[in-house]
N, CA, C and O of each residue as an XYZ file, in Angstrom:
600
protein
N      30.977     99.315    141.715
C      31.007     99.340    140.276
C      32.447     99.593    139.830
O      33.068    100.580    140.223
N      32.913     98.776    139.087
C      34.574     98.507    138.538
C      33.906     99.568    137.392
O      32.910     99.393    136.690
N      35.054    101.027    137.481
C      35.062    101.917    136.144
C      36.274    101.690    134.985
O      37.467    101.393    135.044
N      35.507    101.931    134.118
C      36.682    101.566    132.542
C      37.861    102.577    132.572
O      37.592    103.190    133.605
N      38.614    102.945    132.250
C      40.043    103.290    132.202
C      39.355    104.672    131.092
O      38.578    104.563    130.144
N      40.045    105.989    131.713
C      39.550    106.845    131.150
C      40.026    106.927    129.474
O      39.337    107.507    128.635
N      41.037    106.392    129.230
C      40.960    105.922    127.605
C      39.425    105.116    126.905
O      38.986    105.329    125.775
N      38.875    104.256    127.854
C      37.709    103.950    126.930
C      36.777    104.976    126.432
O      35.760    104.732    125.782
N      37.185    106.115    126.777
C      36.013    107.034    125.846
C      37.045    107.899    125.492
O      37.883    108.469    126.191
N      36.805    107.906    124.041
C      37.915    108.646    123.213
C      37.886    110.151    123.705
O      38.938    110.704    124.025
N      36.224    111.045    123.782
C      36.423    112.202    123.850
C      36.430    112.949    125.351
O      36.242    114.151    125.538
N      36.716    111.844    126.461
C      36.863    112.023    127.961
C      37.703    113.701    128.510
O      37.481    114.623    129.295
N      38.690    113.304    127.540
C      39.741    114.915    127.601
C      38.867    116.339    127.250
O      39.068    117.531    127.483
N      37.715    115.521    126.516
C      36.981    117.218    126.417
C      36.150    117.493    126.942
O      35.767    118.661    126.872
N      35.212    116.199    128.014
C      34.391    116.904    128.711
C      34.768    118.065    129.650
O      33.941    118.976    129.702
N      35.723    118.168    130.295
C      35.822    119.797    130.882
C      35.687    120.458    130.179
O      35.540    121.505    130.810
N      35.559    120.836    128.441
C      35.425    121.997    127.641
C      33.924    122.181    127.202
O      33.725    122.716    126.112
N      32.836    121.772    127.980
C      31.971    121.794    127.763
C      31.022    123.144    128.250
O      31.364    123.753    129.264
N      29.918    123.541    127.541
C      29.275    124.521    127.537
C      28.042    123.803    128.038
O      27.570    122.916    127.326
N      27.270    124.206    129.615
C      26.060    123.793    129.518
C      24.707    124.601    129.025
O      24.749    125.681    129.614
N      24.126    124.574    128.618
C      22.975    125.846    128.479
C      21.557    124.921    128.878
O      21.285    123.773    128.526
N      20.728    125.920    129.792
C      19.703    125.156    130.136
C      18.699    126.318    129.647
O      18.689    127.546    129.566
N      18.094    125.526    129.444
C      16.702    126.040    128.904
C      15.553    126.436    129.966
O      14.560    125.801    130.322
N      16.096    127.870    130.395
C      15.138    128.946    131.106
C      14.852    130.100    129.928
O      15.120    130.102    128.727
N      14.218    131.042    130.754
C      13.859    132.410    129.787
C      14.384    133.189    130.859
O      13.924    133.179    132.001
N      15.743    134.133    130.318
C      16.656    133.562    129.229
C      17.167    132.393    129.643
O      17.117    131.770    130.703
N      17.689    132.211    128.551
C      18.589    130.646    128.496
C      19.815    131.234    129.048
O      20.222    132.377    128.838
N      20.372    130.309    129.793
C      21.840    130.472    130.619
C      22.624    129.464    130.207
O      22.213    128.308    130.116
N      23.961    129.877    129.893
C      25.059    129.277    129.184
C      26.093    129.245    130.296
O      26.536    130.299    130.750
N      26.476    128.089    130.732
C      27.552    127.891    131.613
C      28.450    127.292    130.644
O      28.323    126.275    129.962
N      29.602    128.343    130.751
C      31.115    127.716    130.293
C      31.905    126.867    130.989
O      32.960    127.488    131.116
N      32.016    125.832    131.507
C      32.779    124.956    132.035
C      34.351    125.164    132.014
O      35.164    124.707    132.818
N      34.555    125.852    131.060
C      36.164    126.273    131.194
C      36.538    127.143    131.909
O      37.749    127.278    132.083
N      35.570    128.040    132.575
C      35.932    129.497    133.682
C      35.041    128.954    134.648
O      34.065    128.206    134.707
N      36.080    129.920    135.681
C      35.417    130.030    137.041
C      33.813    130.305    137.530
O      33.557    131.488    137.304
N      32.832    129.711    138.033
C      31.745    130.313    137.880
C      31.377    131.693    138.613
O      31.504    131.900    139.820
N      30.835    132.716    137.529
C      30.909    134.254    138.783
C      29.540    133.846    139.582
O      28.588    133.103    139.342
N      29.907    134.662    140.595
C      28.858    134.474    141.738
C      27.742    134.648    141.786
O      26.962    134.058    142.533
N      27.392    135.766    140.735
C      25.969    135.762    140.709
C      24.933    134.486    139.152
O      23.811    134.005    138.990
N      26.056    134.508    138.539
C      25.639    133.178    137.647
C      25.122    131.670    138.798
O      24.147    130.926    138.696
N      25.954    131.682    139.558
C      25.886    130.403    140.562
C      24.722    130.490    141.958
O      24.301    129.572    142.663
N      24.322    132.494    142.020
C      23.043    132.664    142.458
C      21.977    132.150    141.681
O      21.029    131.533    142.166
N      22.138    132.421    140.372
C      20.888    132.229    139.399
C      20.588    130.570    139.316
O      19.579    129.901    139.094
N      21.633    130.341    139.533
C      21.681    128.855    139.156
C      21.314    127.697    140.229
O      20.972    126.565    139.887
N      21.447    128.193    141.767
C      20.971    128.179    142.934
C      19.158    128.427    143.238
O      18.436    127.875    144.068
N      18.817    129.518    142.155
C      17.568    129.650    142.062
C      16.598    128.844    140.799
O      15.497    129.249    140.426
N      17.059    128.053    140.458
C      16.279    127.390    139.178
C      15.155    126.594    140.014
O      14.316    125.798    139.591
N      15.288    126.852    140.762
C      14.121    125.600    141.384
C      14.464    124.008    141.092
O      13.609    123.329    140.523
N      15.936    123.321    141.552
C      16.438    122.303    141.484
C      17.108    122.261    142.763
O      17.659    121.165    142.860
N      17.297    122.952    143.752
C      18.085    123.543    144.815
C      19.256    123.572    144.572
O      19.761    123.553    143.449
N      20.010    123.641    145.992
C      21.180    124.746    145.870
C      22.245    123.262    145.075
O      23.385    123.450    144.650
N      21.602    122.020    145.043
C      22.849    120.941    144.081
C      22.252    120.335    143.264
O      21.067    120.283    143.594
N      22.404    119.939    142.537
C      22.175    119.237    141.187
C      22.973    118.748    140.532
O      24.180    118.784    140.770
N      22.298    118.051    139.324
C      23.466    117.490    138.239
C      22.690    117.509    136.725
O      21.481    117.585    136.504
N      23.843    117.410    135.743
C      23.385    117.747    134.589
C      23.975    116.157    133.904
O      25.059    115.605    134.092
N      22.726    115.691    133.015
C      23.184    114.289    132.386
C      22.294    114.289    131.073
O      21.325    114.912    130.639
N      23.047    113.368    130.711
C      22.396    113.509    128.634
C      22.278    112.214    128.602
O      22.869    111.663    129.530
N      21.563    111.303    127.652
C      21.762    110.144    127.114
C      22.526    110.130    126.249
O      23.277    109.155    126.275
N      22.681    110.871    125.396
C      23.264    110.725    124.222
C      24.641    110.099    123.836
O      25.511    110.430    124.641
N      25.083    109.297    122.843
C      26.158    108.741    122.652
C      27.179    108.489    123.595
O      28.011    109.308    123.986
N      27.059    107.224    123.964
C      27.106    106.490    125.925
C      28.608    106.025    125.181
O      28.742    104.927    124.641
N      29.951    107.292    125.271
C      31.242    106.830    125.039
C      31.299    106.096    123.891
O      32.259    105.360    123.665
N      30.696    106.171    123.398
C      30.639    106.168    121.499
C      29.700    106.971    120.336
O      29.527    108.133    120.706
N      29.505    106.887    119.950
C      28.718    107.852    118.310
C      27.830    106.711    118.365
O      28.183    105.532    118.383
N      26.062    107.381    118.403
C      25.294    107.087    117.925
C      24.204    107.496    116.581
O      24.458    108.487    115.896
N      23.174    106.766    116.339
C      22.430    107.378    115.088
C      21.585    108.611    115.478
O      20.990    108.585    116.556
N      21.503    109.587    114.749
C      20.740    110.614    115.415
C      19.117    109.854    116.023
O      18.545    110.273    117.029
N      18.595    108.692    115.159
C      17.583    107.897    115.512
C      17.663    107.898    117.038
O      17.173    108.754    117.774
N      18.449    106.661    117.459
C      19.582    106.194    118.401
C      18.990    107.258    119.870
O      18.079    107.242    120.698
N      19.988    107.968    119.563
C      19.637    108.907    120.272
C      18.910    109.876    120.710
O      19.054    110.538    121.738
N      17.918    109.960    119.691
C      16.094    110.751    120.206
C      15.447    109.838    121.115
O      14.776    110.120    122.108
N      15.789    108.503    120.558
C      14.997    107.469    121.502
C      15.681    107.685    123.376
O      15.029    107.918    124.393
N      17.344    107.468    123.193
C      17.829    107.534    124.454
C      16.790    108.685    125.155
O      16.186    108.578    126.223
N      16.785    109.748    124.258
C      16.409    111.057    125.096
C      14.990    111.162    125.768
O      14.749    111.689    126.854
N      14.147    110.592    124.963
C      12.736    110.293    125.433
C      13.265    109.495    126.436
O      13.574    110.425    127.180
N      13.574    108.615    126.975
C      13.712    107.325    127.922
C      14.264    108.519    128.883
O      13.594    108.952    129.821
N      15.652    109.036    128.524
C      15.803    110.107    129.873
C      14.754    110.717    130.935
O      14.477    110.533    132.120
N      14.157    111.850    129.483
C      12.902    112.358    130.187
C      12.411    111.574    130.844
O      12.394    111.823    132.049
N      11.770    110.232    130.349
C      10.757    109.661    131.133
C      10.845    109.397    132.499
O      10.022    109.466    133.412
N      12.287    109.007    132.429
C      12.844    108.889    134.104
C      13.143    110.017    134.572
O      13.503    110.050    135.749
N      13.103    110.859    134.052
C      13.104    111.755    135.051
C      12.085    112.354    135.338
O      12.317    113.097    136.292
N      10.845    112.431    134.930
C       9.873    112.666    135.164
C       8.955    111.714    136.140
O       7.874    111.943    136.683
N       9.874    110.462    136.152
C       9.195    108.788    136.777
C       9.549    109.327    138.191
O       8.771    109.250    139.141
N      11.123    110.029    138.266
C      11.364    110.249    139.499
C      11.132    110.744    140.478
O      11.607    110.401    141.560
N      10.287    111.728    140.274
C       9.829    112.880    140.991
C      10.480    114.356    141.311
O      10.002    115.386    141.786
N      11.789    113.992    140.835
C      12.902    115.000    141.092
C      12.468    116.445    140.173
O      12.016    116.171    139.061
N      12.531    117.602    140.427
C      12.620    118.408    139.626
C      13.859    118.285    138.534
O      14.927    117.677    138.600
N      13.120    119.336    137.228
C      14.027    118.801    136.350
C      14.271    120.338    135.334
O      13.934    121.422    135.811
N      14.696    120.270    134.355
C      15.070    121.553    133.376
C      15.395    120.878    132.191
O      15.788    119.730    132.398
N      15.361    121.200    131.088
C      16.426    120.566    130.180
C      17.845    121.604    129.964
O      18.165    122.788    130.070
N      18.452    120.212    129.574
C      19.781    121.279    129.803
C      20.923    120.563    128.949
O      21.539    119.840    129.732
N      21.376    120.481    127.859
C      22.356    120.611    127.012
C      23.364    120.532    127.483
O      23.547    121.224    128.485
N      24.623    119.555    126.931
C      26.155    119.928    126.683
C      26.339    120.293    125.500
O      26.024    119.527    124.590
N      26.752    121.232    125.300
C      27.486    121.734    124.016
C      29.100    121.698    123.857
O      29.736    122.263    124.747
N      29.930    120.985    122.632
C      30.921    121.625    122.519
C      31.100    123.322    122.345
O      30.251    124.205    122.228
N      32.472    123.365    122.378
C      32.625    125.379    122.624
C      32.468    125.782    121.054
O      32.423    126.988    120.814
N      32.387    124.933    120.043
C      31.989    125.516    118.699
C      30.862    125.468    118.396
O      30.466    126.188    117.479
N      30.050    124.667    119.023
C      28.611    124.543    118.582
C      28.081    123.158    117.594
O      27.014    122.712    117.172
N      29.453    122.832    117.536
C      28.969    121.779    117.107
C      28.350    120.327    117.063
O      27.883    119.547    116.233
N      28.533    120.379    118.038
C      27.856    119.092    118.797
C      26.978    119.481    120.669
O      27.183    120.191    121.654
N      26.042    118.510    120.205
C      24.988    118.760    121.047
C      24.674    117.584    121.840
O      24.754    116.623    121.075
N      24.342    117.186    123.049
C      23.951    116.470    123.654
C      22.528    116.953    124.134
O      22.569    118.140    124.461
N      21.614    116.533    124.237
C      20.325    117.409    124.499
C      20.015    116.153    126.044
O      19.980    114.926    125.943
N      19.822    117.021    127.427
C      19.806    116.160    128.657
C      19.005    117.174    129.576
O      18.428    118.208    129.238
N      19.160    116.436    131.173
C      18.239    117.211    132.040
C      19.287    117.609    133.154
O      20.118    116.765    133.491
N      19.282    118.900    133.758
C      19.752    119.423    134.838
C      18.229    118.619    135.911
O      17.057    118.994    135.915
N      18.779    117.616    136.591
C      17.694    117.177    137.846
C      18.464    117.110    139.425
O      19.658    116.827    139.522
N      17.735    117.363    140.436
C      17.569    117.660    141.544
C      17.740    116.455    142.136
O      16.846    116.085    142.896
N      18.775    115.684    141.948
C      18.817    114.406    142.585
C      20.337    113.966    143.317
O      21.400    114.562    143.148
N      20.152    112.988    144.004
C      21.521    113.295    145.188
C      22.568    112.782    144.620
O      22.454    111.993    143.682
N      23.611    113.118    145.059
C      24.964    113.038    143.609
C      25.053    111.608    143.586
O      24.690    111.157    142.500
N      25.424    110.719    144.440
C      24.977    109.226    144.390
C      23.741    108.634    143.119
O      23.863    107.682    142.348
N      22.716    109.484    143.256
C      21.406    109.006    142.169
C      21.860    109.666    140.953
O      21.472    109.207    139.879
N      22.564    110.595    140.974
C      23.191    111.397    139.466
C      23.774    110.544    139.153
O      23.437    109.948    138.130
N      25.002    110.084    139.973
C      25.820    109.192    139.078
C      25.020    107.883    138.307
O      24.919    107.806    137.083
N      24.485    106.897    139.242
C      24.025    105.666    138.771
C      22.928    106.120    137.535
O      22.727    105.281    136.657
N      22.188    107.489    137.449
C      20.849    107.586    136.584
C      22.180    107.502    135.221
O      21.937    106.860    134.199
N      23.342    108.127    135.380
C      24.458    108.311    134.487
C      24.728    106.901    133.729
O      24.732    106.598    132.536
N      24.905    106.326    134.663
C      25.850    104.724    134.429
C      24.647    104.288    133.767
O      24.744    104.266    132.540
N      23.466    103.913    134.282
C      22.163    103.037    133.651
C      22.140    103.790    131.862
O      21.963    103.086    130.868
N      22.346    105.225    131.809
C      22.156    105.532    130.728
C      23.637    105.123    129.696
O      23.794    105.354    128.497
N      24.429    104.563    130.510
C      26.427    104.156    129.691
C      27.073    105.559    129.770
O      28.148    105.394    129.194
N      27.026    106.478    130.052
C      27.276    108.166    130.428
C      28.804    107.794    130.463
O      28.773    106.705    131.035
N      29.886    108.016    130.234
C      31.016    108.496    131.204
C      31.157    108.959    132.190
O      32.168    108.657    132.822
N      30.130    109.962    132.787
C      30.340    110.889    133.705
C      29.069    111.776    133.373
O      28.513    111.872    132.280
N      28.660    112.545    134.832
C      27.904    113.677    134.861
C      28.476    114.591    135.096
O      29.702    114.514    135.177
N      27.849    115.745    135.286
C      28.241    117.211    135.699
C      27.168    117.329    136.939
O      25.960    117.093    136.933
N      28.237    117.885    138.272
C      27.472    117.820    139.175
C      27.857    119.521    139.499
O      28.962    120.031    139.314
N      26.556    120.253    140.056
C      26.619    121.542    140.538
C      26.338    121.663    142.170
O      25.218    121.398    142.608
N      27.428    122.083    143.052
C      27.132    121.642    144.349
C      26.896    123.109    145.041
O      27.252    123.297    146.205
N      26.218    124.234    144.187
C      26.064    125.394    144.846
C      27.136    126.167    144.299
O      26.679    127.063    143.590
N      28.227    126.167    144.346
C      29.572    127.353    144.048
C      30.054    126.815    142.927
O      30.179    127.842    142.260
N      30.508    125.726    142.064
C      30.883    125.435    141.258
C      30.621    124.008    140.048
O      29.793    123.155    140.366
N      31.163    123.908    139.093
C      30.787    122.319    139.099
C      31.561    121.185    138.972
O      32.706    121.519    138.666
N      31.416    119.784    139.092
C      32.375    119.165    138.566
C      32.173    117.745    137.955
O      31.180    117.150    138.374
N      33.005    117.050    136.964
C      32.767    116.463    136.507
C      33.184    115.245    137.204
O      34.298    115.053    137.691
N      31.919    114.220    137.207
C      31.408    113.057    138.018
C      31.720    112.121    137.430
O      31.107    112.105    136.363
N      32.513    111.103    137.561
C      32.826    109.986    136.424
C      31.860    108.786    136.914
O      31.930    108.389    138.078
N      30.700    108.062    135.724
C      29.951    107.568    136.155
C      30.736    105.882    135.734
O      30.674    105.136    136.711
N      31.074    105.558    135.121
C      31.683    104.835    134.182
C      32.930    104.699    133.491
O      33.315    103.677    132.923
N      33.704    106.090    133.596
C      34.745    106.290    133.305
C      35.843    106.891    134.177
O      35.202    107.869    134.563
N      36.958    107.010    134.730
C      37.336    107.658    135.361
C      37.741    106.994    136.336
O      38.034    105.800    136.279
N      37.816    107.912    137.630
C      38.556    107.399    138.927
C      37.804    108.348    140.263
O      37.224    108.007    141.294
N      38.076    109.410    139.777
C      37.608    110.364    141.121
C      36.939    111.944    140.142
O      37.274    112.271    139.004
N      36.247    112.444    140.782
C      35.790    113.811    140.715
C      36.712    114.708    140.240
O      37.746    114.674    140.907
N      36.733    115.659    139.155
C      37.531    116.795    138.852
C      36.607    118.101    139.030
O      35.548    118.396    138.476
N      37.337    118.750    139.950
C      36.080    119.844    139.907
C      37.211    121.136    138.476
O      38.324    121.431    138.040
N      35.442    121.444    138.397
C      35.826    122.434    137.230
C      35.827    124.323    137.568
O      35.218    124.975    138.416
N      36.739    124.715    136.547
C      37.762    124.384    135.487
C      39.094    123.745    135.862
O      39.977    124.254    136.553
N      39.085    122.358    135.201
C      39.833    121.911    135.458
C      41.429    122.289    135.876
O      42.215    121.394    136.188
């Protein structure tokens, strides 16, 4: 797969500033800009996704969509991920103000199947968690892996 030049997605420079929060009780907020502490990356080891995973959104595939637009992407997510068999969570990118939301699934699938479930959805990139830290996966955009914090 020939990837687009990390200029084709205007806001590429900010996915490392991303906040993930997945939806457990409590909800856990991973800051992507710090180091992950060790026992956050225990907890996170224990979600019942095993010790790797990845986190992916449909939402606005390297451009702005309609909020419409994008409820639909999100149902279609779920569905595949539920089609897949993989365990799953939901799990959010947030910018660090709160203002923008991507609503997606932390799933249990091999970083190879993260990426492409990425690309099929137009993603730039996933967030992959390989046990100790995470990093950002360019599905579509990019060149190579940045592990985070950048």
């Amino acid at each position: 797969m020939t990837r687009a030049p990390e200029s084709a997605d205007p806001r590429w420079a900010t996915y490392p500033d991303t906040i993930v929060e997945i939806f457990t009780s409590p909800l856990l907020r991973v800051d992507l800009r710090h180091p992950l502490p060790t026992d956050l990356a225990t907890r996170l080891r224990g979600l019942g996704l095993g010790d790797a995973w990845s986190v992916i959104t449909a939402h606005n595939p390297g451009r702005m969509l309609s909020e419409s637009e994008n409820e639909r992407r999100e149902r279609d997510l779920w569905r595949r991920a539920e089609s897949s068999g993989a365990a799953f969570l939901r799990a959010d990118g947030v910018n660090p103000d709160g203002t923008d939301r991507e609503v997606g699934v932390a799933i249990a699938l091999a970083r190879e199947g993260s990426i492409a479930l990425a690309a099929e959805f137009g993603q730039s990139a996933t967030f992959w968690f390989d046990g100790a830290c995470f990093w950002l996966d360019p599905a579509l955009v990019g060149d190579r892996p940045i592990r985070l914090p950048a």
